[in-house]
C-alpha positions as CSV (number, residue, x, y, z in Angstrom):
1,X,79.0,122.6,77.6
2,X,77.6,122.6,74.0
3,X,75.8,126.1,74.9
4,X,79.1,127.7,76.0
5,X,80.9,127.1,72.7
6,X,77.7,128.0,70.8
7,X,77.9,131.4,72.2
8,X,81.7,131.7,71.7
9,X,81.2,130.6,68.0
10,X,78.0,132.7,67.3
11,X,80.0,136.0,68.5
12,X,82.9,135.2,66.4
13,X,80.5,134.8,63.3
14,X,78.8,138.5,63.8
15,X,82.6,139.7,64.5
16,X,83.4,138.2,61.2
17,X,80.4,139.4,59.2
18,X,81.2,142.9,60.3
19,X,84.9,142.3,59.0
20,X,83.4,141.3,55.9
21,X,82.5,143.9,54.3
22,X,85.6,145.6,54.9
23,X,87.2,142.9,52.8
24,X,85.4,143.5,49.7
25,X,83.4,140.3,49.9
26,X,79.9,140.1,49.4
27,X,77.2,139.1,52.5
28,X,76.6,135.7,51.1
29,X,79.9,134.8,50.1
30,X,80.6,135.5,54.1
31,X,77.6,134.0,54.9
32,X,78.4,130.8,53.7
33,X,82.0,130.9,54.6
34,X,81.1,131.6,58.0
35,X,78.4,128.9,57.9
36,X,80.9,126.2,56.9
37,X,83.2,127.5,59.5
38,X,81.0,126.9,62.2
39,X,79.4,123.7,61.1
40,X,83.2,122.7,61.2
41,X,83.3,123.9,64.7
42,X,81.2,121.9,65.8
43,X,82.3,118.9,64.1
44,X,85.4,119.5,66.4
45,X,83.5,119.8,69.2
46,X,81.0,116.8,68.6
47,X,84.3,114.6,68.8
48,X,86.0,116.7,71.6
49,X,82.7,115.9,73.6
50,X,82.7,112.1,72.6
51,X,86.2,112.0,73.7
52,X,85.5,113.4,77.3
53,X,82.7,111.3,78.1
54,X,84.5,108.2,76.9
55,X,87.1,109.5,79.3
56,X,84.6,110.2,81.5
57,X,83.3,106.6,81.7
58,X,86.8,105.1,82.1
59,X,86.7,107.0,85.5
60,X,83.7,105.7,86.6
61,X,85.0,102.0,85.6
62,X,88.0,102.9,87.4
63,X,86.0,103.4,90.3
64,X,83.5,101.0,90.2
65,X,87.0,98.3,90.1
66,X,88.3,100.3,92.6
67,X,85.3,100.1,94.7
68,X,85.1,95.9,94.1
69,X,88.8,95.6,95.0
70,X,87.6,97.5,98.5
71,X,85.4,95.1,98.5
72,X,86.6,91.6,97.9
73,X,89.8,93.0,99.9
74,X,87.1,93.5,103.2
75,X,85.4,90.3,102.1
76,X,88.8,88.9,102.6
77,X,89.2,90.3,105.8
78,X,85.7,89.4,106.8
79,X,85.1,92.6,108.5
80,X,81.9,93.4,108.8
81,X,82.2,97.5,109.2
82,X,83.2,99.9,106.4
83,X,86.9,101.7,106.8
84,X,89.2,104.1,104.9
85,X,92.1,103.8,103.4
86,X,94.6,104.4,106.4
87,X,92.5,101.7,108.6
88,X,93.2,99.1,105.6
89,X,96.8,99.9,105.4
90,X,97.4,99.5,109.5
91,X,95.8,96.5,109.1
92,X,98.1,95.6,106.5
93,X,101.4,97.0,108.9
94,X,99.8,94.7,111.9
95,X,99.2,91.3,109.8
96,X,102.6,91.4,108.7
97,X,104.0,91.6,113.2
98,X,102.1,88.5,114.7
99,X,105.5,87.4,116.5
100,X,104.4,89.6,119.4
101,X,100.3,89.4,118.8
102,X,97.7,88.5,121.8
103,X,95.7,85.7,122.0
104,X,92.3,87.6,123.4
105,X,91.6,91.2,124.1
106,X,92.4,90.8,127.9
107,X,95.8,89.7,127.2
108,X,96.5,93.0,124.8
109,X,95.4,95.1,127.3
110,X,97.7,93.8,129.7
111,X,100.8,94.0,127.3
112,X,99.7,97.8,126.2
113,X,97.2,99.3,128.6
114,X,97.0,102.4,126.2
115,X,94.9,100.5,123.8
116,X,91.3,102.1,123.6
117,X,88.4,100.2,122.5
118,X,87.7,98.8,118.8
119,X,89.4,96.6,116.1
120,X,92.6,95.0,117.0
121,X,94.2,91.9,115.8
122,X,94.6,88.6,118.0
123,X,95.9,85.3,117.7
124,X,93.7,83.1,119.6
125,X,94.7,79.8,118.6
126,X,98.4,80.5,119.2
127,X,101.5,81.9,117.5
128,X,103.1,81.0,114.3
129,X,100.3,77.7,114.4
130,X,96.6,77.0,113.0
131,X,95.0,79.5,111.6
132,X,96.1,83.5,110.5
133,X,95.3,85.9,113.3
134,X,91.5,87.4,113.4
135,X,90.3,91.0,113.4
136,X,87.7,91.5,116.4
137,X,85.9,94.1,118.6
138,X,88.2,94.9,121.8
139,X,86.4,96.5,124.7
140,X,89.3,97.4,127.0
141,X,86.6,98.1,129.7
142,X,85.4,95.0,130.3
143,X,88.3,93.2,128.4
144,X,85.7,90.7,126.5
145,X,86.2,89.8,123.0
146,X,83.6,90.5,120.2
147,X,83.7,88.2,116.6
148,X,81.5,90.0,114.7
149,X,79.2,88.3,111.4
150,X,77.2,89.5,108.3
151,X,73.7,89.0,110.3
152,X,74.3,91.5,112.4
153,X,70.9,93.2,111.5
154,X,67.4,91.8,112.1
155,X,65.9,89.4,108.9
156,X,62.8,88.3,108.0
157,X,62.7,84.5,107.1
158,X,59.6,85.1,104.7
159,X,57.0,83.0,104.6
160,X,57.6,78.5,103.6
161,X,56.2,75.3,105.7
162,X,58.7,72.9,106.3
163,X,61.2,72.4,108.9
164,X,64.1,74.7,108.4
165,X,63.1,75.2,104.7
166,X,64.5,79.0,106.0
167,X,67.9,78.7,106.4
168,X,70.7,81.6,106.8
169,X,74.5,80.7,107.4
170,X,76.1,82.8,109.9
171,X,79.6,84.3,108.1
172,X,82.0,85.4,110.9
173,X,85.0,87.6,110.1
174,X,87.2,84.6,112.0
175,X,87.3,80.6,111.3
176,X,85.9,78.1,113.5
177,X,89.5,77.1,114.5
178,X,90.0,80.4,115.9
179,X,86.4,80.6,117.7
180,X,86.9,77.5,119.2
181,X,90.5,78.6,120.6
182,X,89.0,81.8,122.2
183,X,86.5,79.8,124.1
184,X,88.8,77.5,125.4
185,X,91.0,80.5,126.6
186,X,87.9,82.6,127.9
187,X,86.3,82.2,131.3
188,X,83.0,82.7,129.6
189,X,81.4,83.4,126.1
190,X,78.1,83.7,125.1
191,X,75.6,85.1,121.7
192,X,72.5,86.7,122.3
193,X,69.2,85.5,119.8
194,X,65.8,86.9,119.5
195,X,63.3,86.2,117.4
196,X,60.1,88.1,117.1
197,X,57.0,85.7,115.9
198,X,53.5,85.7,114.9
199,X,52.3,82.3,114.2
200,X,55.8,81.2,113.5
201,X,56.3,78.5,116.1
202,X,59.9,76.8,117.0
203,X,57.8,73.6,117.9
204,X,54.3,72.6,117.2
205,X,52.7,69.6,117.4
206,X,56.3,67.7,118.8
207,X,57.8,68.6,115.3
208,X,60.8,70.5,115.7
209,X,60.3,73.7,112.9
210,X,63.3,75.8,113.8
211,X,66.9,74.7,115.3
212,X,70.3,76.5,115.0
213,X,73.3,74.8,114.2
214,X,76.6,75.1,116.3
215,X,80.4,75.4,115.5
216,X,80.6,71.6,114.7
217,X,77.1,71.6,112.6
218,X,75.0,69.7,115.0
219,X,71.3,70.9,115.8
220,X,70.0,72.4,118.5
221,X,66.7,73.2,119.9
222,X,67.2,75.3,123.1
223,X,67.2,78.9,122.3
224,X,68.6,80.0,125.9
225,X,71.1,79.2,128.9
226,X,73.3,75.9,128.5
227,X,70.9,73.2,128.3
228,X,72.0,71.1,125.1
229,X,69.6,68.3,125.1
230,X,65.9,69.7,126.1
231,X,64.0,72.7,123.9
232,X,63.9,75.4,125.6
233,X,63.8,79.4,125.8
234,X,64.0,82.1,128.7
235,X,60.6,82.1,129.1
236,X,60.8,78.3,129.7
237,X,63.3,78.9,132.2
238,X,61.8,81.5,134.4
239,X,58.1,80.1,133.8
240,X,56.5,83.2,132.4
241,X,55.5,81.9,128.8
242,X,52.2,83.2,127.4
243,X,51.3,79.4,127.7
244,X,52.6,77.9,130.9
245,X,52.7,74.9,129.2
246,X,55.0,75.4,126.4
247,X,58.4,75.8,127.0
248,X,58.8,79.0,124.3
249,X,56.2,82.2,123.4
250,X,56.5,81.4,119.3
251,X,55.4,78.1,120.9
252,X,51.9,79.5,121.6
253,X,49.3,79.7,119.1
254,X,48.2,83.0,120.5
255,X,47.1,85.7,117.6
256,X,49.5,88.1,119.0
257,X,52.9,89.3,118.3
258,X,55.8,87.9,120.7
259,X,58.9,87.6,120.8
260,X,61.8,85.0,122.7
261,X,65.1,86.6,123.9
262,X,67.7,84.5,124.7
263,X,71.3,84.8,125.6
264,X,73.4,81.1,125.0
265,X,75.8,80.0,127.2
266,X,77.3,76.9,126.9
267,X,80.7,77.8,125.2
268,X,81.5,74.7,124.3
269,X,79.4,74.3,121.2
270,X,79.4,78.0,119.8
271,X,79.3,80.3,117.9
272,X,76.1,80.1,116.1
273,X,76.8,78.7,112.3
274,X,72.8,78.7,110.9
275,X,69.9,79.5,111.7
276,X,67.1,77.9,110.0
277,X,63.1,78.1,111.0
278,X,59.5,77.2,109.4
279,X,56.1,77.1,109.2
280,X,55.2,80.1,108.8
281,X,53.2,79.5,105.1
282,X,50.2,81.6,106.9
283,X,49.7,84.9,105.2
284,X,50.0,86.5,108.9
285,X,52.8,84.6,109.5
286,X,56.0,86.8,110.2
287,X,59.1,85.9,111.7
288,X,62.1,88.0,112.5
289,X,65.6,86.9,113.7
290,X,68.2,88.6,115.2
291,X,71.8,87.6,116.1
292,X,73.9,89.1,118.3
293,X,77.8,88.8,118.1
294,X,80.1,86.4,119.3
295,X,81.8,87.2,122.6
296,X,83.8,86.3,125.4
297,X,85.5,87.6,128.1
298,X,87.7,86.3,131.2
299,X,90.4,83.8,130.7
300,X,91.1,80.5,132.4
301,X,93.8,80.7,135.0
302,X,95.9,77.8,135.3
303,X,97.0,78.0,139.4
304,X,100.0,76.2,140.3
305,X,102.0,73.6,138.1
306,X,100.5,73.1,135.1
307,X,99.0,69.5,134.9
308,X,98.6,69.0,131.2
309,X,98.9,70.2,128.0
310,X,95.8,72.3,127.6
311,X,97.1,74.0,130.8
312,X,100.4,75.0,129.2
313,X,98.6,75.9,126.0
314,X,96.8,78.3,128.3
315,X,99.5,80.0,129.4
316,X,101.1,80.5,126.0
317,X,102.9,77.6,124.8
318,X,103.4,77.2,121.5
319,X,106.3,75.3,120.3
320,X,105.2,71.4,120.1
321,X,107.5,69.0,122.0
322,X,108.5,67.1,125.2
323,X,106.7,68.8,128.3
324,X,106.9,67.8,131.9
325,X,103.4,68.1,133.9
326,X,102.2,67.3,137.0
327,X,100.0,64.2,137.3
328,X,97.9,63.0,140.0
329,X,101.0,61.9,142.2
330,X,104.1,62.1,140.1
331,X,105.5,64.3,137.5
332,X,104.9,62.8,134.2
333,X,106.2,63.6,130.9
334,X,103.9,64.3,127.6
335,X,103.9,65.1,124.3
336,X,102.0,68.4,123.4
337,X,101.5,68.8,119.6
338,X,100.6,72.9,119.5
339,X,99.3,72.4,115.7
340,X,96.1,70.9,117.1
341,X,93.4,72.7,119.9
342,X,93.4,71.1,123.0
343,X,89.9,69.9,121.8
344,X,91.4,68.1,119.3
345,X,92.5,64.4,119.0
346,X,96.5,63.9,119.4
347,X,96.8,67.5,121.0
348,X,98.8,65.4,124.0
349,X,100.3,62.0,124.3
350,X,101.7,60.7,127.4
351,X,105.0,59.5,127.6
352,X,106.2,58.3,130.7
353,X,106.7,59.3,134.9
354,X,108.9,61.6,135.6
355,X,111.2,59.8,138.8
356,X,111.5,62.9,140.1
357,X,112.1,62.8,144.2
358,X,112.3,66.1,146.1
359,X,113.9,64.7,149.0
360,X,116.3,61.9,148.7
361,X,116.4,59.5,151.2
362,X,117.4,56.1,151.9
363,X,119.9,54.4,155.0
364,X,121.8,51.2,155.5
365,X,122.3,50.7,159.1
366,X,124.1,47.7,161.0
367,X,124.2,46.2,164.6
368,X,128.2,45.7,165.9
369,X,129.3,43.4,168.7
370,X,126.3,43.4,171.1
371,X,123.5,41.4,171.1
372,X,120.0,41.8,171.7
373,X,117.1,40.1,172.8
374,X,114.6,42.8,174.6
375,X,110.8,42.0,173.3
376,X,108.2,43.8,171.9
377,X,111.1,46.5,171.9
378,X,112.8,49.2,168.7
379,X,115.6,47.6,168.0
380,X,118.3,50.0,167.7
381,X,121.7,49.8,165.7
382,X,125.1,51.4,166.1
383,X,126.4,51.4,162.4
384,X,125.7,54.3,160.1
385,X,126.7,53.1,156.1
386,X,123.9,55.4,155.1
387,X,121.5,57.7,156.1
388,X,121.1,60.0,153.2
389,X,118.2,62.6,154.3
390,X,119.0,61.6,158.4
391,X,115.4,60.2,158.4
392,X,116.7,57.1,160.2
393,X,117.4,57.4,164.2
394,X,119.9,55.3,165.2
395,X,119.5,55.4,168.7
396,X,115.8,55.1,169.0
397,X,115.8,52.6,165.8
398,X,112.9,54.1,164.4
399,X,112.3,56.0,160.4
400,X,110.3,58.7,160.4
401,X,108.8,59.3,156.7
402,X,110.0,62.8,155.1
403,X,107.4,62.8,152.8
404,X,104.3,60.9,151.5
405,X,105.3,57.9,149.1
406,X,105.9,54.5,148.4
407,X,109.4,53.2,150.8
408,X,111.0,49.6,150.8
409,X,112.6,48.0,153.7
410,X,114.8,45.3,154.0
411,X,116.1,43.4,157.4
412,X,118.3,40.1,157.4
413,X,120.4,38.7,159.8
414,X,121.3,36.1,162.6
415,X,119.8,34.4,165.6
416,X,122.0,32.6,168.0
417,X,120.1,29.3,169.5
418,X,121.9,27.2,172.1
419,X,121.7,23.5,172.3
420,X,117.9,22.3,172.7
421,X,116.4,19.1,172.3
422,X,113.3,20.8,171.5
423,X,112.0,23.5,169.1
424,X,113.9,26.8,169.3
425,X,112.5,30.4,167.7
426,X,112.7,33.7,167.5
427,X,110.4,35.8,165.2
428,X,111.1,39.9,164.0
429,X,108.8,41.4,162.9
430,X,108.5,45.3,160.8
431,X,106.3,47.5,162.2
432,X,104.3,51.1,161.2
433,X,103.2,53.0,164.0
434,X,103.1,50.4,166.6
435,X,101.3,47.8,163.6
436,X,103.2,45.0,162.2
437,X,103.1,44.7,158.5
438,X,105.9,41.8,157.6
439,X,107.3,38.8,159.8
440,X,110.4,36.6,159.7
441,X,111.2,33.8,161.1
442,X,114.4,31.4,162.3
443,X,114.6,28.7,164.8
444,X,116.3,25.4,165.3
445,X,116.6,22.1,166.8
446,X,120.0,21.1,167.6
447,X,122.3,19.1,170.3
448,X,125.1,22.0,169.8
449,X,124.4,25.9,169.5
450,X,123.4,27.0,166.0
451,X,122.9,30.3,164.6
452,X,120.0,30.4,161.7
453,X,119.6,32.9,159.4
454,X,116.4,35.4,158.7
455,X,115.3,38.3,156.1
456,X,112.3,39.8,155.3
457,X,111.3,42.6,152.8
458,X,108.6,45.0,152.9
459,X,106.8,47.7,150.7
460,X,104.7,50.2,152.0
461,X,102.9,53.4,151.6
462,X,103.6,56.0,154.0
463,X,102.2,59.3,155.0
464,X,104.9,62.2,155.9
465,X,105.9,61.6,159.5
466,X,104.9,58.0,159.8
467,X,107.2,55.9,161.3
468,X,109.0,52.6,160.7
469,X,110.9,49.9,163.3
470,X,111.9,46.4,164.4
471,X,111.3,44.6,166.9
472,X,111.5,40.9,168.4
473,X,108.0,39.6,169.6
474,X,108.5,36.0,170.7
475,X,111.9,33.6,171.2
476,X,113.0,31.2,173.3
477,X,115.2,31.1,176.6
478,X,118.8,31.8,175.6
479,X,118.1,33.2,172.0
480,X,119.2,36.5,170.8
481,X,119.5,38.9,167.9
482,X,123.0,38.8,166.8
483,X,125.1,41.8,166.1
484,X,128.7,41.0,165.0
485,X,127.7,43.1,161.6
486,X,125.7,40.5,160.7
487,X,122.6,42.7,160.7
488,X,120.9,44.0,157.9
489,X,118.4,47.2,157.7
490,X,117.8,49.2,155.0
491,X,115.0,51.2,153.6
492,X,114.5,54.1,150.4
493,X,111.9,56.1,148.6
494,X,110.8,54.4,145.8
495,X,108.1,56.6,144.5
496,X,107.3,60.2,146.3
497,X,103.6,61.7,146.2
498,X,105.1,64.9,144.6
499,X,101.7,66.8,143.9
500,X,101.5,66.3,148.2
501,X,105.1,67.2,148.7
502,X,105.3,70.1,146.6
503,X,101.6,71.2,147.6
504,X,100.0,71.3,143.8
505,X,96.9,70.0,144.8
């Protein structure tokens, strides 16, 4: 730049010289007139050029904020890929609609099929609740559901000797909270590991040197498949290790480079939160770990009625409150608190049963004017008060169970006893399916005819289509079951089986 105006300057100097001399003036006194023109020149242009690059540098400090805005804002958003400018602001336009947002992937591509794979926003751990939505890898093929991390690429864990004195803590762009909610909703989730080793064992000499921590911060030592008790790897799995007697290759003291891969698959205890290995203080000693993302796919289907909480959390619930589930027999009624996982402590509180009966039934049935005394016979009655649900059969004196349940019976009445100098009887008894379950009894020893009074009650668990009757199994000469509406029978549901009835189970 300096150059440029130098020329400019020079040529105006020789133009001026040459006017010089036309003016009379001598060639030094335009010499030196020219001289201190152009050191005044570039006076000007000294400061013009200080002023640019200071303006110059408040650009690049522009930029440079500019650039750690874009930053702390994707810090912010934990997202672990670089994007523009239009990306940032649909994020922005999507954070702000989360009435309508998806819980998993799956359930986004079944509310908009014409989403294509990538970033999308979900809202695992439910609507307007816990914690704000996260930002994860959709793959609409498969429908699974990716939480990326900032240890996405391989690291080396240098060289130190004591247990875990390497250790890295995983950073995912979604909390713990959310994580855990996915999992619960997913059929399946699972993080790949590897870690390539020389002389950098996991175990050695029954010292535990390496572990990863899950969501909740506890320590484990198996590095593939489910197990969360017993160190383990793949290799340990399918018995191929370099050392069949060593459950891991970095196990092995082998001078060779290996490797374990891994994939885990217990969901109930990730993601992966740190990592954290030793001994490897050798020289030689390398080891290399790599962490694949967090992901799951499927969703737990809740079939038929839902029977908890958790179940109608599944299927979208939201709003805490009074809820009515099915139990294990009845319908009961809990109280689901939506602010908390399933996982977590007060996330349902029952309340009560439900008395919820999806047939009514119940009778009141009386003998009339005529007596009976037939043995070992139904007795039958002629009166209809009640029959609510027609369960009970008049003629043939028998209830026949509409559903499975709990029913009560209840029969009282009178016996007619002529005069006797000895012991007179007669005993009723209830029976269920030819088996008698309750007996009564009245009798009497009299010079005149007496009648005697008799009742009996009865509680009992029946199966649909079971059946219920009376009958008279022993009584003397001349005794008799006495009608006159004196005869009592009656019988109700108390409690239906309604998971049977209503086929739940």
């Amino acid at each position: 730049m300096m150059t440029r105006y130098f020329n400019v300057v020079f040529c105006a100097v020789i133009f001026l010289a040459a006017g010089s001399v036309a003016n009379g003036l001598s060639l030094e006194d335009r010499f030196e007139q020219l001289t201190n023109n152009f050191n005044e020149m570039k006076q000007m242009l000294a400061i013009k050029d200080i002023r640019l690059e200071a303006l110059e540098l408040k650009v690049q400090q522009h930029e440079e904020k500019v650039t750690r805005l874009e930053l702390a804002l994707l810090n912010e958003q934990r997202i672990n890929s670089k994007l523009s400018s239009t990306e940032l602001i649909e994020i922005r336009r999507k954070s702000i609609a989360r009435s309508a947002m998806p819980r998993t992937c799956r359930e986004a591509h079944l509310a908009d099929p014409t989403l294509t794979s990538g970033m999308h926003w979900i809202d695992p751990d439910g609507q307007a609740v816990g914690d704000d939505p996260i930002y994860v890898y959709c793959d609409m093929n498969s429908g699974s559901t990716s939480v990326v991390h900032d240890t996405k690429m391989p690291l080396d864990v240098g060289h130190c000797a004591e247990p875990g004195c390497y250790s890295k803590v995983i950073n995912y762009n979604a909390t713990i909270r959310q994580m855990a909610a996915l999992a619960q909703l997913s059929s399946e989730c699972h993080q790949s590991i590897k870690y390539d080793c020389y002389y950098a064992p996991f175990e050695f000499d029954k010292i535990a040197y390496a572990w990863w921590n899950d969501r909740n911060g506890n320590a484990k030592y198996f590095w593939s498949g489910g197990n969360t008790d017993v160190h383990t790897c793949q290799c340990g799995i399918d018995n191929n290790c370099v050392d069949a007697t060593l459950e891991c290759n970095c196990d092995a003291t082998a001078p060779a480079q290996l490797a374990d891969n891994g994939i885990i698959t217990d969901k109930n205890v990730l993601p992966i939160t740190r990592l954290n290995f030793g001994r490897t203080q050798l020289a030689s000693s390398t080891g290399v770990h790599t962490l694949g993302r967090f992901q799951c796919s499927g969703q737990v289907a809740v079939t038929g009625m839902p029977k908890s909480c958790e179940d109608l959390w599944k299927i979208g619930h939201s709003l805490s409150g009074l809820y009515s589930v099915m139990g294990s027999k009845m319908v009961e009624s809990v109280y689901c608190d939506f602010t908390k996982l399933p996982s977590d402590a007060g996330f349902q509180r029952w309340i009560g049963f439900d008395d919820i009966i999806s047939s009514p039934t119940y009778f009141y049935v009386q003998r009339n004017y005529v007596s009976f005394n037939q043995i070992n016979t139904p007795i039958p009655f002629d009166v209809e008060i009640l029959n609510v649900g027609g369960a009970m059969d008049l003629q043939t004196g028998k209830f026949t169970a509409p559903r499975t349940g709990t029913y009560f019976f209840s029969l009282s009445g009178l016996g007619y006893f002529p005069a006797s100098s000895s012991n007179q009887a007669m005993h009723l008894q209830v029976l269920k399916n030819g088996g008698a379950i309750a007996w009564a009894y009245c009798g009497s020893t009299s010079p005149g005819n007496i009648y005697d009074t008799y009742s009996l009650q009865s509680t009992v668990q029946l199966q649909m289509g079971e059946q219920i009757w009376v009958e008279i199994n022993i009584f003397t000469a001349g005794a008799y079951f006495n009608g006159n509406n004196f005869t009592h029978f009656t019988g109700w549901l108390l409690q239906e089986d309604i998971s049977l009835s209503l086929n739940v189970i």
